[in-house]
N, CA, C and O atoms as CSV, one atom per row, in Angstrom:
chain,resi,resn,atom,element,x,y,z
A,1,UNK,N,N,-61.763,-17.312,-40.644
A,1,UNK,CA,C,-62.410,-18.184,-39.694
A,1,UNK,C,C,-63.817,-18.472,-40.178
A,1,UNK,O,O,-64.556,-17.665,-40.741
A,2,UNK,N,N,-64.121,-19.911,-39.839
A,2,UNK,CA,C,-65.327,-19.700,-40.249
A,2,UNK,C,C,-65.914,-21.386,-39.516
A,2,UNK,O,O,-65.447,-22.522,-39.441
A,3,UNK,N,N,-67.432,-20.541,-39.002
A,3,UNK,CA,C,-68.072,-21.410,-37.746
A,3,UNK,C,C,-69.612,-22.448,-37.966
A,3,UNK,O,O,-70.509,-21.645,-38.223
A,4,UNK,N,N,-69.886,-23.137,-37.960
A,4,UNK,CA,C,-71.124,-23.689,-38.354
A,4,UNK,C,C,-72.447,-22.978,-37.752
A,4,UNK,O,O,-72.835,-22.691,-36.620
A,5,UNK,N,N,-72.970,-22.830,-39.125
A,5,UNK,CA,C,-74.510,-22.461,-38.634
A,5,UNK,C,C,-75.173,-22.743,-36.916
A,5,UNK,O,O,-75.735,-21.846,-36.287
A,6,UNK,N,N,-75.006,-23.845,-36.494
A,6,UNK,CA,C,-75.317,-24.257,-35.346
A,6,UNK,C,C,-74.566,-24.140,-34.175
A,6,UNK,O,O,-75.143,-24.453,-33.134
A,7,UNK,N,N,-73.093,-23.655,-34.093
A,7,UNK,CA,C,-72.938,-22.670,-33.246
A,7,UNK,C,C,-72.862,-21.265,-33.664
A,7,UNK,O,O,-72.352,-20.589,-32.770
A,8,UNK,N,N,-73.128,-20.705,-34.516
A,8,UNK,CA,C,-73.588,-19.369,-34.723
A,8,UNK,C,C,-75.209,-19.344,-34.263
A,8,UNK,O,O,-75.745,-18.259,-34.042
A,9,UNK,N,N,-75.567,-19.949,-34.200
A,9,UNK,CA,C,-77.147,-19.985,-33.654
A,9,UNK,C,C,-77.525,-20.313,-31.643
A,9,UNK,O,O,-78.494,-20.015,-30.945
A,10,UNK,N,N,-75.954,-21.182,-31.280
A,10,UNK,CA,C,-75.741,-21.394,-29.918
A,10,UNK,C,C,-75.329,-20.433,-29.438
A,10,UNK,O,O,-75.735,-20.185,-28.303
A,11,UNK,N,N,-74.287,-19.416,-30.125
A,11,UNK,CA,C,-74.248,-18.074,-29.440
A,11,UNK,C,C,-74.767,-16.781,-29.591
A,11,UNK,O,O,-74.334,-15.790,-29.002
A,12,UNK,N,N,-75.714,-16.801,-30.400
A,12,UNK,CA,C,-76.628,-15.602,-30.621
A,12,UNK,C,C,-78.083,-15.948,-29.878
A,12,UNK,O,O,-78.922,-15.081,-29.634
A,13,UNK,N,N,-78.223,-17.230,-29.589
A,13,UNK,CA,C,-80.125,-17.958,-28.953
A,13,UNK,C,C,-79.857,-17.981,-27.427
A,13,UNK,O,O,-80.801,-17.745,-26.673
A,14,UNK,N,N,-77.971,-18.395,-26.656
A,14,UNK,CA,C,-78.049,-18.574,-25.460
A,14,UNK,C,C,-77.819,-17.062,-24.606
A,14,UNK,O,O,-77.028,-16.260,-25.103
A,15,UNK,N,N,-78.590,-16.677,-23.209
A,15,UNK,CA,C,-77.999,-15.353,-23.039
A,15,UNK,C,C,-76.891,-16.032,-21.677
A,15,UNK,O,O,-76.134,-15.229,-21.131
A,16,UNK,N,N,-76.885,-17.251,-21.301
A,16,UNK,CA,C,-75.729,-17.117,-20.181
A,16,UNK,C,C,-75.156,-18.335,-20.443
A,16,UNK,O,O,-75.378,-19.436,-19.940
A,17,UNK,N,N,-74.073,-17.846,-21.654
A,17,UNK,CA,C,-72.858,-18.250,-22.028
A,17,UNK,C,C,-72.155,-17.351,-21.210
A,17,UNK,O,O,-72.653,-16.413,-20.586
A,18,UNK,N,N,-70.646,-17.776,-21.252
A,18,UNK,CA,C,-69.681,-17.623,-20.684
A,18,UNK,C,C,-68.427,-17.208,-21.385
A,18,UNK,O,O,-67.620,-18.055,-21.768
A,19,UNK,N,N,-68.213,-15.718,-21.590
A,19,UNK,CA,C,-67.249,-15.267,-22.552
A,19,UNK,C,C,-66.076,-15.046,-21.965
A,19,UNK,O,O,-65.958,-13.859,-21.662
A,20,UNK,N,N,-65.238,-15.650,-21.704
A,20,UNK,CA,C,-63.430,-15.561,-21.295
A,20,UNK,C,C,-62.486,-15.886,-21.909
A,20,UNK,O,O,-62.553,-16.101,-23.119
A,21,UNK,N,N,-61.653,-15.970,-21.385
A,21,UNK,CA,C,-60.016,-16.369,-22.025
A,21,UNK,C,C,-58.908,-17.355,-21.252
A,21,UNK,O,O,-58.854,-17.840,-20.122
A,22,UNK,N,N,-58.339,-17.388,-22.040
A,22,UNK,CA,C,-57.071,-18.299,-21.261
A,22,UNK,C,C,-55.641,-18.271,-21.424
A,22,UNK,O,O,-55.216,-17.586,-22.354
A,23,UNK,N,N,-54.904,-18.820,-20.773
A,23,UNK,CA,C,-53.508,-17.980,-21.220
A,23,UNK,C,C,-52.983,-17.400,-19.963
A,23,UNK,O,O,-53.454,-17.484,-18.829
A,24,UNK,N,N,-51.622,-16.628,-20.495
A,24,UNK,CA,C,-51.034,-16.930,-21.341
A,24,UNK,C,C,-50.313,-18.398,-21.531
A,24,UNK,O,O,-49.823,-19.159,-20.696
A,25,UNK,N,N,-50.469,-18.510,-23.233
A,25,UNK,CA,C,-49.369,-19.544,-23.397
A,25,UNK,C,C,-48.148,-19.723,-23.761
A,25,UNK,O,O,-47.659,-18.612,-23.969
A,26,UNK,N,N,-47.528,-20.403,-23.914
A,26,UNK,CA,C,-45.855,-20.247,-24.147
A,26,UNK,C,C,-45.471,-19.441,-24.662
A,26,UNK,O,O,-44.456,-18.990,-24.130
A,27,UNK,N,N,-45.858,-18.828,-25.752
A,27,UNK,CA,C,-45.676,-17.328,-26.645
A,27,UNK,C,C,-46.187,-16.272,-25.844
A,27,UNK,O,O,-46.140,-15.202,-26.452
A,28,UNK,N,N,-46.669,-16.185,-24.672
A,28,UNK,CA,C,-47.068,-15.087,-24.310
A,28,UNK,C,C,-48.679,-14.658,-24.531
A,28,UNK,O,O,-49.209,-13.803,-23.821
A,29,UNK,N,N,-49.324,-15.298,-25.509
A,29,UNK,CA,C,-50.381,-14.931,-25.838
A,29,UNK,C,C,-51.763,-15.508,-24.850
A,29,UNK,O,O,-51.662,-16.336,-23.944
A,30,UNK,N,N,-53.187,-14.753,-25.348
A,30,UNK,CA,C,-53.929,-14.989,-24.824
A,30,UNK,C,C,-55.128,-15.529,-25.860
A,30,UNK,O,O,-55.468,-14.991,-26.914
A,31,UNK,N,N,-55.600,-16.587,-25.337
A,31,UNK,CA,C,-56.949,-17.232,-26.426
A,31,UNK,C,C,-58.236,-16.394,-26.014
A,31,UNK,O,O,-58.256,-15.548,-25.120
A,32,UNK,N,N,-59.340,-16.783,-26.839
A,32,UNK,CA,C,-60.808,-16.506,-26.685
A,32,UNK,C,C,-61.320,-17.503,-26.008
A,32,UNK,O,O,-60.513,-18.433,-25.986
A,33,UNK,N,N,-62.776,-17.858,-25.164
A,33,UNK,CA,C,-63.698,-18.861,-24.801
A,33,UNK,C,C,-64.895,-18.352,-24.934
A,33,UNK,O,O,-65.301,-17.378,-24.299
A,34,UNK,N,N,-65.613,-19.064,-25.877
A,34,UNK,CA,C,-66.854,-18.996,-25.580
A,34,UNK,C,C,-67.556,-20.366,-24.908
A,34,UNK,O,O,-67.693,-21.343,-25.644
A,35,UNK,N,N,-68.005,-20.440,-23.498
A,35,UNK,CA,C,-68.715,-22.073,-22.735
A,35,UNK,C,C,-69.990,-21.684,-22.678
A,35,UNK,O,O,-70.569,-20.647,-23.003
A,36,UNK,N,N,-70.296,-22.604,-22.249
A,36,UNK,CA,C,-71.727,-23.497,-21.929
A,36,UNK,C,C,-71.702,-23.273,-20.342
A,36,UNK,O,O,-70.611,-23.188,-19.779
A,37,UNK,N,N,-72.553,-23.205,-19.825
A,37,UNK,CA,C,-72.681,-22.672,-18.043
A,37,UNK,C,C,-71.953,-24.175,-17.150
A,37,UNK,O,O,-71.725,-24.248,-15.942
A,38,UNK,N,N,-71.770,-25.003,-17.964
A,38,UNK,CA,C,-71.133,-26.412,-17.288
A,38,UNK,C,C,-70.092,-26.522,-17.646
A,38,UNK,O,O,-69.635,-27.560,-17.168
A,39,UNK,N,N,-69.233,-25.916,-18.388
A,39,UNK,CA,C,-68.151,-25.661,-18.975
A,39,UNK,C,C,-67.757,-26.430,-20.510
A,39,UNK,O,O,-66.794,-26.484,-21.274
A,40,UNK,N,N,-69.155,-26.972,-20.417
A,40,UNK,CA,C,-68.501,-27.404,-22.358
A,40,UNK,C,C,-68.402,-26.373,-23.206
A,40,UNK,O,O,-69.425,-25.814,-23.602
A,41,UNK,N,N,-66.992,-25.920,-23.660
A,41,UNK,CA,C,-66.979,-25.491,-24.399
A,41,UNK,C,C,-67.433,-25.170,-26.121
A,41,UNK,O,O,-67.100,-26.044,-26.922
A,42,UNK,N,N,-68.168,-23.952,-26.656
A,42,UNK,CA,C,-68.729,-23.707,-27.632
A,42,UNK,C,C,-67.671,-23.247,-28.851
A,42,UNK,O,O,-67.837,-23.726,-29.973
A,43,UNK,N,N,-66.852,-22.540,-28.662
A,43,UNK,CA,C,-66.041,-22.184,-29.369
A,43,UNK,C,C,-64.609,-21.427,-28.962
A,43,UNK,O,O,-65.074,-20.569,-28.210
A,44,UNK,N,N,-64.009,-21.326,-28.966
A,44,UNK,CA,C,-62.517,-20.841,-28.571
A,44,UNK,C,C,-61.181,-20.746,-30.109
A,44,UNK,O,O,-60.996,-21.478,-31.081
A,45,UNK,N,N,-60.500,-19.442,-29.613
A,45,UNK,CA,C,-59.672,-19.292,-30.906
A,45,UNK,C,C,-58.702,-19.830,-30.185
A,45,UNK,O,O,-58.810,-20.322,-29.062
A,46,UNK,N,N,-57.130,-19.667,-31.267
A,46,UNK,CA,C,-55.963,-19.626,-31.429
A,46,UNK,C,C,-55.190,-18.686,-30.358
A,46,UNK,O,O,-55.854,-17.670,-30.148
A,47,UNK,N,N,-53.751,-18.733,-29.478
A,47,UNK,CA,C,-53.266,-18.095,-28.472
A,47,UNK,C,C,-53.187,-16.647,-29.262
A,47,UNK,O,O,-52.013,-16.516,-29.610
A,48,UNK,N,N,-53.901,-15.601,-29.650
A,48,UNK,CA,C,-53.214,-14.745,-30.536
A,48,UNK,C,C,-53.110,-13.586,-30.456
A,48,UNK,O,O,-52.582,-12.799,-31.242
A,49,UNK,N,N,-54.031,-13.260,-28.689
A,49,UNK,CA,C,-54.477,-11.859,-28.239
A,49,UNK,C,C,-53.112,-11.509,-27.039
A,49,UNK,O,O,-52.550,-12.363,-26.354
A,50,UNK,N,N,-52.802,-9.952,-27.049
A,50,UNK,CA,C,-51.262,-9.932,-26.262
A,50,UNK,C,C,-52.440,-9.737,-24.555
A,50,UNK,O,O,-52.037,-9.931,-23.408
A,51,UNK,N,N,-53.565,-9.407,-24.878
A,51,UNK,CA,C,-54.179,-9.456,-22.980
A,51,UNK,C,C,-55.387,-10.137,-23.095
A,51,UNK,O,O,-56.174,-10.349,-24.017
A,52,UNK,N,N,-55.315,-10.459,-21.762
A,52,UNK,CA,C,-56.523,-11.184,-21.558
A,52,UNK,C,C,-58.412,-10.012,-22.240
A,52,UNK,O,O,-59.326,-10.133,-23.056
A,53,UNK,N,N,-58.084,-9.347,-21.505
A,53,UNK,CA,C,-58.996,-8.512,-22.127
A,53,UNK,C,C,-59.292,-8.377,-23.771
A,53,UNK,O,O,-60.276,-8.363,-24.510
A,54,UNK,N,N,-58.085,-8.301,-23.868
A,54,UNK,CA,C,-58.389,-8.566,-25.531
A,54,UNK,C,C,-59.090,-9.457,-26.224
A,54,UNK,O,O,-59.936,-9.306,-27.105
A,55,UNK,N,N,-58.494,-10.711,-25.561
A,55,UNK,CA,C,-59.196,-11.860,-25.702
A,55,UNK,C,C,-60.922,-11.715,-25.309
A,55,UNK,O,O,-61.669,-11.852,-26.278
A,56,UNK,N,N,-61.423,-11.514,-24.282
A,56,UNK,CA,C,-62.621,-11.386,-24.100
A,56,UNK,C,C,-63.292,-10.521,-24.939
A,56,UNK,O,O,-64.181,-11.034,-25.618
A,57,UNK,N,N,-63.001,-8.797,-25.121
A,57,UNK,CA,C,-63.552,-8.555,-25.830
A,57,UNK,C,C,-63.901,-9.020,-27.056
A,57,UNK,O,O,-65.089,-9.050,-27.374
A,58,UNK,N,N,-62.852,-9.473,-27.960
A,58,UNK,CA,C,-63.089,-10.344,-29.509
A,58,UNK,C,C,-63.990,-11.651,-29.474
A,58,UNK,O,O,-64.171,-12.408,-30.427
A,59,UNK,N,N,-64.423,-11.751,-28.435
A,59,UNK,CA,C,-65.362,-12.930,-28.724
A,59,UNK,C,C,-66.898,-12.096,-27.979
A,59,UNK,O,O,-67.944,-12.651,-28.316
A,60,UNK,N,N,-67.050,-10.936,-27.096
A,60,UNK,CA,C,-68.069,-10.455,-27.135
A,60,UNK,C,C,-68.419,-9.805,-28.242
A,60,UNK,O,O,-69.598,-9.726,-28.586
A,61,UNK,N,N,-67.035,-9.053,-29.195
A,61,UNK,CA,C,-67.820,-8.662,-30.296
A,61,UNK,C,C,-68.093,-9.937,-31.475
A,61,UNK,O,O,-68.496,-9.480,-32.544
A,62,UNK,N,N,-68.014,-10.704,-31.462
A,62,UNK,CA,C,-67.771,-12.233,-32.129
A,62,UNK,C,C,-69.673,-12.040,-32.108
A,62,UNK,O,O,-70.344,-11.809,-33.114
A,63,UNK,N,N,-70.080,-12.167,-31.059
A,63,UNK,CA,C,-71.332,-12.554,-30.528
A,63,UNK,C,C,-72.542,-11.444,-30.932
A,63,UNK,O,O,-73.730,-11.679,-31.152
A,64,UNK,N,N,-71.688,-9.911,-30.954
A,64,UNK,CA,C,-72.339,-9.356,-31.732
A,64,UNK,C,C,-72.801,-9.051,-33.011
A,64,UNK,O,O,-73.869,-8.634,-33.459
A,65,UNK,N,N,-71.533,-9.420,-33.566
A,65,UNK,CA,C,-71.247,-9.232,-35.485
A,65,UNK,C,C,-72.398,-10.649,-35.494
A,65,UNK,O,O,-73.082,-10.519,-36.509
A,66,UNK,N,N,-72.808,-11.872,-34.750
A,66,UNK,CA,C,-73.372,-12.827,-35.156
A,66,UNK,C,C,-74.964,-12.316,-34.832
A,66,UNK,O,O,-75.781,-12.484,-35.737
A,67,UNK,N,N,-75.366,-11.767,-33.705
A,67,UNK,CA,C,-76.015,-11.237,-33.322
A,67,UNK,C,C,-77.147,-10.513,-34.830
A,67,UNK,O,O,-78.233,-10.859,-35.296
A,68,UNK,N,N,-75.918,-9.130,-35.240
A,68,UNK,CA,C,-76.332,-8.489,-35.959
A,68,UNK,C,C,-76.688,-9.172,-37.661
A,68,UNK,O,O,-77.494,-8.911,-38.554
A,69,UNK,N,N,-75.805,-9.956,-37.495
A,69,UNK,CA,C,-76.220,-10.693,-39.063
A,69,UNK,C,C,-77.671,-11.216,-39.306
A,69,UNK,O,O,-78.418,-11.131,-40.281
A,70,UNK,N,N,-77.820,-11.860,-37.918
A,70,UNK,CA,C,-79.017,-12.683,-37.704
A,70,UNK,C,C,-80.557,-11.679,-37.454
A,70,UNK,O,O,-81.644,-12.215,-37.666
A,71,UNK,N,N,-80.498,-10.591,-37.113
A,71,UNK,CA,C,-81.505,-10.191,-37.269
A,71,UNK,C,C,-81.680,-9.453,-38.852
A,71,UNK,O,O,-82.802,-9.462,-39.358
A,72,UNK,N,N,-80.355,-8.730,-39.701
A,72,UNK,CA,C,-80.355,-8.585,-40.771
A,72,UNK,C,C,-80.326,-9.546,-41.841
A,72,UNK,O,O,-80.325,-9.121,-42.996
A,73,UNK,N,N,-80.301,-10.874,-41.600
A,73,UNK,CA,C,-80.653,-12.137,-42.717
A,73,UNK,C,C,-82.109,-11.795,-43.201
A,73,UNK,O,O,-82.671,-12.517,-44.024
């Protein structure tokens, strides 16, 4: 996977984004969301997590691994 500088910078600069999921879809699976407080969406994966939780967590740690890069650049 791989995300543009400028939303790697929208989710490490904003603190009230909106980290959820969605789903399930026809396979059973559950996606990632990362929004915008109005609901435009910033980034979102593929149906590929088996719980919702799953889904959420992988995009809070998403936010951290970006987090951490950015103060170690």
């Amino acid at each position: 996977m791989s995300i543009s500088n400028l939303t790697a910078m929208i989710i490490v600069n904003n603190e009230d984004l909106i980290f959820t999921y969605a789903g399930p879809d026809s396979n059973g699976k559950f996606s990632g969301w990362i929004s915008m407080p109005n609901g435009r969406p910033v980034l979102n994966t593929q149906s590929v997590f088996d719980s919702s939780g799953d889904a959420k967590n992988h995009m809070l740690s998403l936010r951290d691994k970006l987090a951490d890069k950015a103060i170690n650049a």
